[in-house]
Chimera marker file (.cmm) of the C-alpha trace (Angstrom):
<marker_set name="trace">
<marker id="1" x="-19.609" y="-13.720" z="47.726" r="1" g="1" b="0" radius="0.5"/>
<marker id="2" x="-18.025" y="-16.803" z="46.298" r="1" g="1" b="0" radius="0.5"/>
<marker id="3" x="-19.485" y="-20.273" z="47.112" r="1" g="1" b="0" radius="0.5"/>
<marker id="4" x="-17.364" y="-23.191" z="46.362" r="1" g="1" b="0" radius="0.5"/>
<marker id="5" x="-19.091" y="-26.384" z="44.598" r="1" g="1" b="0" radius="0.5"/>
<marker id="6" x="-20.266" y="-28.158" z="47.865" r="1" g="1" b="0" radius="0.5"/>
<marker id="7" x="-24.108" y="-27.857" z="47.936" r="1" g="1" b="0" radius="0.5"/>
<marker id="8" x="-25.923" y="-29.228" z="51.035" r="1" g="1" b="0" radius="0.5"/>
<marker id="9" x="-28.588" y="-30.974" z="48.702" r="1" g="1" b="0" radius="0.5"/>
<marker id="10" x="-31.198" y="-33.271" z="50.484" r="1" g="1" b="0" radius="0.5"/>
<marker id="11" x="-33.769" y="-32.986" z="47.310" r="1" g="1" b="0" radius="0.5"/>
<marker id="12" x="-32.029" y="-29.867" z="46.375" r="1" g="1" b="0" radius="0.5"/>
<marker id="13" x="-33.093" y="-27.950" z="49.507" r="1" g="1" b="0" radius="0.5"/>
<marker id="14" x="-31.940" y="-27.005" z="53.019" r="1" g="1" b="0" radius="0.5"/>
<marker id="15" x="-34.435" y="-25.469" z="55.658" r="1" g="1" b="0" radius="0.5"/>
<marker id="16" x="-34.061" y="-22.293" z="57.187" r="1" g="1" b="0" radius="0.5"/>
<marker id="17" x="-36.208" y="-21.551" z="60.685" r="1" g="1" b="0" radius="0.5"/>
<marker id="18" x="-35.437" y="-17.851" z="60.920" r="1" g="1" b="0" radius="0.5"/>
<marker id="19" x="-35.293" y="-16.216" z="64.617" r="1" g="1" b="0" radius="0.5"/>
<marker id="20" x="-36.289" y="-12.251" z="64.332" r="1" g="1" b="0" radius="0.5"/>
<marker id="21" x="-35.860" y="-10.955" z="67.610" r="1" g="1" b="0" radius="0.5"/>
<marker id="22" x="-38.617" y="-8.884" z="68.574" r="1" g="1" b="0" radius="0.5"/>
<marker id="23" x="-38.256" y="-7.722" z="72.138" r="1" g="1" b="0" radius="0.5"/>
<marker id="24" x="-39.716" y="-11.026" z="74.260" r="1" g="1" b="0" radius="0.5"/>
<marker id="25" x="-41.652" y="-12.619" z="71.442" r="1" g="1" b="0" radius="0.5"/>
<marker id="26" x="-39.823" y="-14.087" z="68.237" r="1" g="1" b="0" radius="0.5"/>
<marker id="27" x="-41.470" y="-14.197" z="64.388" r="1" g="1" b="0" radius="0.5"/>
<marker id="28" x="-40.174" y="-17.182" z="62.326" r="1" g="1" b="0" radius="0.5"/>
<marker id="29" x="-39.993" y="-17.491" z="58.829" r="1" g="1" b="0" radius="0.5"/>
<marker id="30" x="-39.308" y="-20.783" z="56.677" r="1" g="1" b="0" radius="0.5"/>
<marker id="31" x="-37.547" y="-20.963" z="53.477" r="1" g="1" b="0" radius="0.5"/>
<marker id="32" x="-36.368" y="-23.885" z="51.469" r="1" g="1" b="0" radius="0.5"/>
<marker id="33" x="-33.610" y="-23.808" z="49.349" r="1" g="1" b="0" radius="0.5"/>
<marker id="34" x="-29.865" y="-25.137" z="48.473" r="1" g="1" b="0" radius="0.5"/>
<marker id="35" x="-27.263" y="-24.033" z="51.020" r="1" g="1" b="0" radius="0.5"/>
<marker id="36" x="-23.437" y="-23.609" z="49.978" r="1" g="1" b="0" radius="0.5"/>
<marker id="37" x="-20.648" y="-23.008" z="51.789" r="1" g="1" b="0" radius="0.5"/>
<marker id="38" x="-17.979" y="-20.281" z="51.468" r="1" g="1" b="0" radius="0.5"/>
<marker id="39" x="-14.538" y="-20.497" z="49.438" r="1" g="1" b="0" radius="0.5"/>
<marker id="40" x="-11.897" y="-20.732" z="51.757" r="1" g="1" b="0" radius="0.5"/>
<marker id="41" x="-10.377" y="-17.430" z="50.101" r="1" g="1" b="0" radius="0.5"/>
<marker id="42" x="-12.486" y="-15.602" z="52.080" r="1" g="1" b="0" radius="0.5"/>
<marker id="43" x="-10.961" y="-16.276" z="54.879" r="1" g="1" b="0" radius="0.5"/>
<marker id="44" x="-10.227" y="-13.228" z="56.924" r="1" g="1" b="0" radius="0.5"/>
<marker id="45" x="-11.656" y="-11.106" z="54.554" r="1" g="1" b="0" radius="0.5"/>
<marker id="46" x="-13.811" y="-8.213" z="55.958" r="1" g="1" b="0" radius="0.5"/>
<marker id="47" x="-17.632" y="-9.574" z="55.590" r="1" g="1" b="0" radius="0.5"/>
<marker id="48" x="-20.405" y="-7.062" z="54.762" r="1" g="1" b="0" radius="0.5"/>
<marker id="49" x="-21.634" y="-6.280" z="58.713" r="1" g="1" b="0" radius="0.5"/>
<marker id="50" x="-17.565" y="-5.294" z="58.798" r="1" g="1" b="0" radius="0.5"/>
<marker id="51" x="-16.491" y="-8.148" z="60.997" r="1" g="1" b="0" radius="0.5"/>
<marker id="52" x="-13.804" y="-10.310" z="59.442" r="1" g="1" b="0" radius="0.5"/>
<marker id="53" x="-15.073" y="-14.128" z="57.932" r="1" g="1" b="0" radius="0.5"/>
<marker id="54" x="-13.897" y="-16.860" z="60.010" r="1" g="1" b="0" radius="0.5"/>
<marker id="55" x="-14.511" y="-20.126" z="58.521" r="1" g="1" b="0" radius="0.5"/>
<marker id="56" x="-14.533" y="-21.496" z="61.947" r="1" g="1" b="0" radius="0.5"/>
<marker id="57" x="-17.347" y="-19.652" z="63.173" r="1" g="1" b="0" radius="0.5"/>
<marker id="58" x="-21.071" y="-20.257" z="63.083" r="1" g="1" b="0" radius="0.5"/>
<marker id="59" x="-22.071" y="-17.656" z="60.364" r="1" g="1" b="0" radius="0.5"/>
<marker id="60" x="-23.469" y="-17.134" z="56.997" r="1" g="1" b="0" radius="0.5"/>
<marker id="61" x="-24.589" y="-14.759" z="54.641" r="1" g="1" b="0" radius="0.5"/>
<marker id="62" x="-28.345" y="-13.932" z="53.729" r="1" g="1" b="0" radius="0.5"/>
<marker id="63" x="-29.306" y="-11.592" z="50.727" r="1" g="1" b="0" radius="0.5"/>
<marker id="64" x="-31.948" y="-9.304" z="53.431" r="1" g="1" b="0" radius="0.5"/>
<marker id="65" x="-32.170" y="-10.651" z="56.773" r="1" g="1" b="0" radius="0.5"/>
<marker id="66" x="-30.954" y="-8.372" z="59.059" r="1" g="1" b="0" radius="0.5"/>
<marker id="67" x="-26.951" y="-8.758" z="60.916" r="1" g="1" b="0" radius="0.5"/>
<marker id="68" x="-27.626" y="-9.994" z="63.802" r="1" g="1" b="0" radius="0.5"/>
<marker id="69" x="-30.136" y="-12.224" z="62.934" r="1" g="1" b="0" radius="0.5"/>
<marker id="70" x="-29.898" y="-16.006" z="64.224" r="1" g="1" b="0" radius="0.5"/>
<marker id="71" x="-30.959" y="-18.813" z="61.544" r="1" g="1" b="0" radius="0.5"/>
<marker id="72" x="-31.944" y="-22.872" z="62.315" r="1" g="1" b="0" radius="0.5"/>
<marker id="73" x="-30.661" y="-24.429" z="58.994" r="1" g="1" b="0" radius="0.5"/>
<marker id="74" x="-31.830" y="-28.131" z="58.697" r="1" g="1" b="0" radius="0.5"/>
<marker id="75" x="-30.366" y="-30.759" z="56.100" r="1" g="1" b="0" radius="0.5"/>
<marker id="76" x="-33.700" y="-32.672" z="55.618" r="1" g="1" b="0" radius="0.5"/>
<marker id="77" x="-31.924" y="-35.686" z="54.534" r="1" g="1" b="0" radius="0.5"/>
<marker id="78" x="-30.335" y="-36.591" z="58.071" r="1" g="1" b="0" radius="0.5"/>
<marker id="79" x="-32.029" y="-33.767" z="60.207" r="1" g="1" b="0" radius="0.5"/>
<marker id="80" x="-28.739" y="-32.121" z="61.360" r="1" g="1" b="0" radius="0.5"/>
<marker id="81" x="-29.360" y="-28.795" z="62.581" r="1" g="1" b="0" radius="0.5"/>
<marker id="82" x="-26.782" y="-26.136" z="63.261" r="1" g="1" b="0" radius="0.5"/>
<marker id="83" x="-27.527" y="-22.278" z="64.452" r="1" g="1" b="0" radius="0.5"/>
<marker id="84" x="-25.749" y="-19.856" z="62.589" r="1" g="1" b="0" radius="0.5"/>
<marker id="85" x="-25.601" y="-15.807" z="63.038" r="1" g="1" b="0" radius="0.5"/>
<marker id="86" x="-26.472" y="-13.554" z="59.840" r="1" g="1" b="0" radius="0.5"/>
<marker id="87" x="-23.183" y="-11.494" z="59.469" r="1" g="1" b="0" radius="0.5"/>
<marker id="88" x="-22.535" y="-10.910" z="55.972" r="1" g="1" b="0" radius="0.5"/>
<marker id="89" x="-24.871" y="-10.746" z="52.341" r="1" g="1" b="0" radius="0.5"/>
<marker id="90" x="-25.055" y="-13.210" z="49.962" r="1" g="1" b="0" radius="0.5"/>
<marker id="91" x="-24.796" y="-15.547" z="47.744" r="1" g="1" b="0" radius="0.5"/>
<marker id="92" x="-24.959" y="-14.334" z="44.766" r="1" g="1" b="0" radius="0.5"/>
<marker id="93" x="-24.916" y="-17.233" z="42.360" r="1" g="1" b="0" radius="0.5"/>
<marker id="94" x="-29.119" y="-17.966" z="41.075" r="1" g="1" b="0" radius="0.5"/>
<marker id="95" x="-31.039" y="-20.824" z="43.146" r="1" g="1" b="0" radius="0.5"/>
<marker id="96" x="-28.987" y="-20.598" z="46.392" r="1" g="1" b="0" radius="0.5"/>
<marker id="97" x="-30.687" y="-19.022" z="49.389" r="1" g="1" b="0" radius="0.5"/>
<marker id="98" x="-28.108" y="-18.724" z="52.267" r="1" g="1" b="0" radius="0.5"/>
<marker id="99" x="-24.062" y="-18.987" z="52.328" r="1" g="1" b="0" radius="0.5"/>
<marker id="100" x="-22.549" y="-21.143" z="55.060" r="1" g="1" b="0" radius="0.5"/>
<marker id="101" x="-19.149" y="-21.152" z="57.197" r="1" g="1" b="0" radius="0.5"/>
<marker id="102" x="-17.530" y="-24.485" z="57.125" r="1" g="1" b="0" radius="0.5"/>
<marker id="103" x="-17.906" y="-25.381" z="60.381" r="1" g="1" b="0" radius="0.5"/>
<link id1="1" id2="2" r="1" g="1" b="0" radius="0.2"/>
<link id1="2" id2="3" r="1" g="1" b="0" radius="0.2"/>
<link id1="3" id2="4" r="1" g="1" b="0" radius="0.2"/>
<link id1="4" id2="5" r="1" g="1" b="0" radius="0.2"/>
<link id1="5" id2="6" r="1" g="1" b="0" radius="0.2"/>
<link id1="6" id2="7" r="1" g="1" b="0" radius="0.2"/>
<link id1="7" id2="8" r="1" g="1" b="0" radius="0.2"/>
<link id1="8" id2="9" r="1" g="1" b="0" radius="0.2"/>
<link id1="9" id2="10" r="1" g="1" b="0" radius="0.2"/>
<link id1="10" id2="11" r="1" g="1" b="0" radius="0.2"/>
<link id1="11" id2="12" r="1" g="1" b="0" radius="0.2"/>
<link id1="12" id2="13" r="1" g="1" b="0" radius="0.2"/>
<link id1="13" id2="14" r="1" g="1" b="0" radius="0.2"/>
<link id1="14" id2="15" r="1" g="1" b="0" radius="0.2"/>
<link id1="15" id2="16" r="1" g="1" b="0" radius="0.2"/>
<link id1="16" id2="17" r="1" g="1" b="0" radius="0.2"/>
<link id1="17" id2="18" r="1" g="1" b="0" radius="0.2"/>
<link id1="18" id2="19" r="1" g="1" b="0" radius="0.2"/>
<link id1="19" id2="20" r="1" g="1" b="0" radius="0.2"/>
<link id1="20" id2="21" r="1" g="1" b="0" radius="0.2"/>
<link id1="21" id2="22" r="1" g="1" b="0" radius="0.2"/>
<link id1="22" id2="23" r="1" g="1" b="0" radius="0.2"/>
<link id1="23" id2="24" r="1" g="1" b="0" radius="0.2"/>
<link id1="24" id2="25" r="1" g="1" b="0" radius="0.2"/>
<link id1="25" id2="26" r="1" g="1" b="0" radius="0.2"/>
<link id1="26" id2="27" r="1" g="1" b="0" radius="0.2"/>
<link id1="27" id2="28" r="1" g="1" b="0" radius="0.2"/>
<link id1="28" id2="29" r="1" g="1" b="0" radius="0.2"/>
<link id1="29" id2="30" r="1" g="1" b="0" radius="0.2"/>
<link id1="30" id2="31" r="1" g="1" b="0" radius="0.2"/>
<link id1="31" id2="32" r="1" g="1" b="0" radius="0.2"/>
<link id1="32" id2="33" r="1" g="1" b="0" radius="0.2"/>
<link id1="33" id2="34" r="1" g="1" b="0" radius="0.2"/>
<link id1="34" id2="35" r="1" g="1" b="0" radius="0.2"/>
<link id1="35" id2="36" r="1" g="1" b="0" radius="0.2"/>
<link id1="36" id2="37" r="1" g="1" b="0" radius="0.2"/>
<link id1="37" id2="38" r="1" g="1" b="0" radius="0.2"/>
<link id1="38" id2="39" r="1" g="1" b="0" radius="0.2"/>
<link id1="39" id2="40" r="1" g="1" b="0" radius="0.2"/>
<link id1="40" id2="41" r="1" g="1" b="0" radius="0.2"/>
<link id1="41" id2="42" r="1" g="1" b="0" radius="0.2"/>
<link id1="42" id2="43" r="1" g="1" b="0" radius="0.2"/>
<link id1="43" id2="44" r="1" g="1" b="0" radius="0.2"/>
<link id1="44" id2="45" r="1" g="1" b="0" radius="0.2"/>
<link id1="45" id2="46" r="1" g="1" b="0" radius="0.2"/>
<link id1="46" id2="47" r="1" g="1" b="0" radius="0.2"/>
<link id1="47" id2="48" r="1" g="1" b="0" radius="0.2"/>
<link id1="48" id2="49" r="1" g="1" b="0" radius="0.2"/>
<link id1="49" id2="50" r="1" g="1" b="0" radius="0.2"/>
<link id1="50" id2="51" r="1" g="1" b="0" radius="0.2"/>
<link id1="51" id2="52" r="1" g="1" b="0" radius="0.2"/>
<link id1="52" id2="53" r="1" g="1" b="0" radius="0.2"/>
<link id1="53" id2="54" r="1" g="1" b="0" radius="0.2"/>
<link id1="54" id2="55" r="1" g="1" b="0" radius="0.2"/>
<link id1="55" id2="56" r="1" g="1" b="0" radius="0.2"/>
<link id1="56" id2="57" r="1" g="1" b="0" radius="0.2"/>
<link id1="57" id2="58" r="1" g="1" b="0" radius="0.2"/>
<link id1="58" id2="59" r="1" g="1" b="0" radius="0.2"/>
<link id1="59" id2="60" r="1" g="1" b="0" radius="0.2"/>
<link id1="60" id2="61" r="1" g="1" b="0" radius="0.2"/>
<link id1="61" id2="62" r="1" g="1" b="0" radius="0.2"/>
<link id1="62" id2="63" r="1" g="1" b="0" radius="0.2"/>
<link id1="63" id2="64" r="1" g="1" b="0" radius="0.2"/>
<link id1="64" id2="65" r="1" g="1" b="0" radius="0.2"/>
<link id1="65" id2="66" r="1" g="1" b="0" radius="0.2"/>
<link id1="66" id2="67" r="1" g="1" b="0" radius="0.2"/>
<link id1="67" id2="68" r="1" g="1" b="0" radius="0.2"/>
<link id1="68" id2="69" r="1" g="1" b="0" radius="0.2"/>
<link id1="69" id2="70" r="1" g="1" b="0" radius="0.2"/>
<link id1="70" id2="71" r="1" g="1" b="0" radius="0.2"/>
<link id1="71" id2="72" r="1" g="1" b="0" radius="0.2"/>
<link id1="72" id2="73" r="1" g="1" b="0" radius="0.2"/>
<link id1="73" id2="74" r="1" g="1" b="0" radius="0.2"/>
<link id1="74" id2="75" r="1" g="1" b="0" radius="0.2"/>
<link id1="75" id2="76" r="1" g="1" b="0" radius="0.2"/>
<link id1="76" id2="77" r="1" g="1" b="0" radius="0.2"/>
<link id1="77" id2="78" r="1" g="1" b="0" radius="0.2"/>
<link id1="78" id2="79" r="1" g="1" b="0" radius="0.2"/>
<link id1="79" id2="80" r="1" g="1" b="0" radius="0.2"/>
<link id1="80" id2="81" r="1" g="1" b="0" radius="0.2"/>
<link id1="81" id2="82" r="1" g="1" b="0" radius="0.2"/>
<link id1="82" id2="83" r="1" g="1" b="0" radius="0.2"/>
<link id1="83" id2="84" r="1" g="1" b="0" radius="0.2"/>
<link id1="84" id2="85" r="1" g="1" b="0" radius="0.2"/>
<link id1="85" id2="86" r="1" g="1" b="0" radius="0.2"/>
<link id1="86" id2="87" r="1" g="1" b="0" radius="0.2"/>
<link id1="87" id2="88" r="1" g="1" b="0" radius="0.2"/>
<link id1="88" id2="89" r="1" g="1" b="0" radius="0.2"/>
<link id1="89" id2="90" r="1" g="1" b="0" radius="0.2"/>
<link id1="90" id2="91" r="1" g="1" b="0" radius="0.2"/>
<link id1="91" id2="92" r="1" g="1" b="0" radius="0.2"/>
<link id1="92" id2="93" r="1" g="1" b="0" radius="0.2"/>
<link id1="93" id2="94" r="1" g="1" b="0" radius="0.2"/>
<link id1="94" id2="95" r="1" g="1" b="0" radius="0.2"/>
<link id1="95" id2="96" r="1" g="1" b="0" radius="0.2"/>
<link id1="96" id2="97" r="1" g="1" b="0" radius="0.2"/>
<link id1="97" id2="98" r="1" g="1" b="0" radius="0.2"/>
<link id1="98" id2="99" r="1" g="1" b="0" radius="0.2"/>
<link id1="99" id2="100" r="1" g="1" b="0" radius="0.2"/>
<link id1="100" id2="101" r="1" g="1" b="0" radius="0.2"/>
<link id1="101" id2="102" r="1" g="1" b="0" radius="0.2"/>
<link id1="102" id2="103" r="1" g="1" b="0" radius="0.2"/>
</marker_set>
């Protein structure tokens, strides 16, 4: 999974509140990291859960939490928050915990 050069850095992390589904009750997880986005060349390109990447939607890629999966990432720096849905695995480039669609 290709990341283009666009890091959300706020101190060189992002922070992902991680939603795991477990009938009525949810677990959460925290992890702190550096968030990228994907290359636009991916567009339309089948994603690992088998569902084509849209750059449009709210999705990203996660190296093991489950498809399906829905993730609060946080930019520290200005507190924006967006929900995305784990639909594909990745990234694969060192120091980089979770790949983000551009919207």
């Amino acid at each position: 999974m290709g990341a283009s050069k666009r890091f959300i850095r706020t101190s060189c992390a992002a922070a992902l509140l991680t939603f795991f589904s477990t009938g009525h009750a949810f677990a959460t997880e925290i992890q702190e990291g550096i968030a990228s986005f994907y290359s636009d060349r991916f567009q339309g390109s089948p994603t690992a859960s088998g569902v084509p990447f849209d750059q449009q939607a709210l999705t990203a890629a996660h190296p093991t939490l489950p498809f399906g999966t829905k993730v609060l990432v946080t930019r520290p720096d200005t507190g924006q928050e967006v929900e995305v849905l784990i639909n594909d695995r990745g990234p694969f480039v060192k120091g980089r915990i979770i790949d983000l669609s551009k919207r």
